[in-house]
N, C-alpha and C positions, 0 to 999 in steps of 0.2 A: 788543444783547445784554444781556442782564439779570444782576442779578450774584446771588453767591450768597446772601446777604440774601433776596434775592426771588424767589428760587426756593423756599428754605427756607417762605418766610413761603406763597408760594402754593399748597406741597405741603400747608400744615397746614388751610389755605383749603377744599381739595377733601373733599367729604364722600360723593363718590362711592364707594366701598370701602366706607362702610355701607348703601348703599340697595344693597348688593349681597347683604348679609348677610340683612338686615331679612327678606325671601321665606323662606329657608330657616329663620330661629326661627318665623316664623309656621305654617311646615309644622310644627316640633315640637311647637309647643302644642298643635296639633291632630289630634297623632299618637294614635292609642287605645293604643298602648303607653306612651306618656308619661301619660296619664289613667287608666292600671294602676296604676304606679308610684307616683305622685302618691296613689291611693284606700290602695294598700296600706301606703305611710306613715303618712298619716293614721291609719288602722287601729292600726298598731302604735302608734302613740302613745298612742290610744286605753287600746290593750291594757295600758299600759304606768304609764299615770298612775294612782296611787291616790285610793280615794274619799275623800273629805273629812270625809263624819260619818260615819266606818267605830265603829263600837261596841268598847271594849275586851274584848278575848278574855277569858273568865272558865274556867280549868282549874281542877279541884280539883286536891288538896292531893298526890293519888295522881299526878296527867299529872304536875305539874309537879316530883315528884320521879324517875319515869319519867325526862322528859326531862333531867333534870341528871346522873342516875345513865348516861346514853346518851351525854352530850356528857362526861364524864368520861373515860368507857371509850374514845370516839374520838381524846380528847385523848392517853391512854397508847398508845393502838395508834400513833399517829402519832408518837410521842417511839420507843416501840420499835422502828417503820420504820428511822427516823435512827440509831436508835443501833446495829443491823444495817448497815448502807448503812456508817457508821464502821465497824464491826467490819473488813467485807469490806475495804473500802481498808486498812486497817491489816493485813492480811493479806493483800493483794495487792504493799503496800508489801516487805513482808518478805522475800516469796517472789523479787518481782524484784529485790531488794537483795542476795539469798543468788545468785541466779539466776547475774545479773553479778558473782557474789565480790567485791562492796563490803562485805560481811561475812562474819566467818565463821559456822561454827553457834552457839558460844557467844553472839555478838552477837546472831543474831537472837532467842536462848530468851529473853538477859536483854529485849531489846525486847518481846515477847510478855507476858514475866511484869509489866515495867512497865507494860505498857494494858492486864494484866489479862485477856486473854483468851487462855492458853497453856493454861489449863484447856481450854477449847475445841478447840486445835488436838491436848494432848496424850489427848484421848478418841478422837479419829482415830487417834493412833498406837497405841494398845494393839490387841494382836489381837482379830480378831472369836470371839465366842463364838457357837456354834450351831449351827444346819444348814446352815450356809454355808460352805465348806470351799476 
């Protein structure tokens, strides 16, 4: 009977379990889907690396104020997104604060008037004028 030492030692001995393996990677290499895959990396890598003596962009005076005046305007539409998205919560906050009577009205106006935006919510409250009745 052989003891656990030797068993151990001869399980790690046996390389049989890779010459089982070895057949089936040799099938993948050779698979034309795996030689897809492999081209379309490549490819994108390709695609993907910049050239090396690329030439400095030369805009006039007009693109390049074009484009500062474009990334300006983006940069404010983006600040006025967020500060909308605030607005809402801040008046989502209020309404479900009033909602659940964790405040009364006076608390939510004076909340309003401190962030400022009760101007907003009190043009909704004035009646409509028009042909809308």
């Amino acid at each position: 009977m052989r003891t656990k030492s030797a068993r151990i030692a001869s399980a790690g001995d046996d390389a049989s379990h890779l010459r089982r393996k070895q057949p089936k990677l040799a099938q993948k290499a050779n698979d034309p889907r795996t030689a897809k895959v492999r081209e379309a990396v490549s490819r994108k890598q390709a695609m993907t690396e910049l050239p090396k003596n690329s030439a400095p962009v030369n805009r006039s005076a007009a693109e390049t104020e074009a484009r500062q005046t474009r990334e300006a305007l983006l940069l404010a539409l983006r600040a006025a997104s967020a500060r909308t998205r605030l607005f809402t919560n801040i008046i989502d906050s209020v309404g479900a604060a009033l909602r659940h009577k964790n405040i009364d009205l006076d608390g939510a106006v004076s909340w309003l008037v401190d962030e400022g935006i009760y101007d907003i919510v009190e043009a909704e409250l004035a009646p409509k004028r028009g042909g809308d009745s």
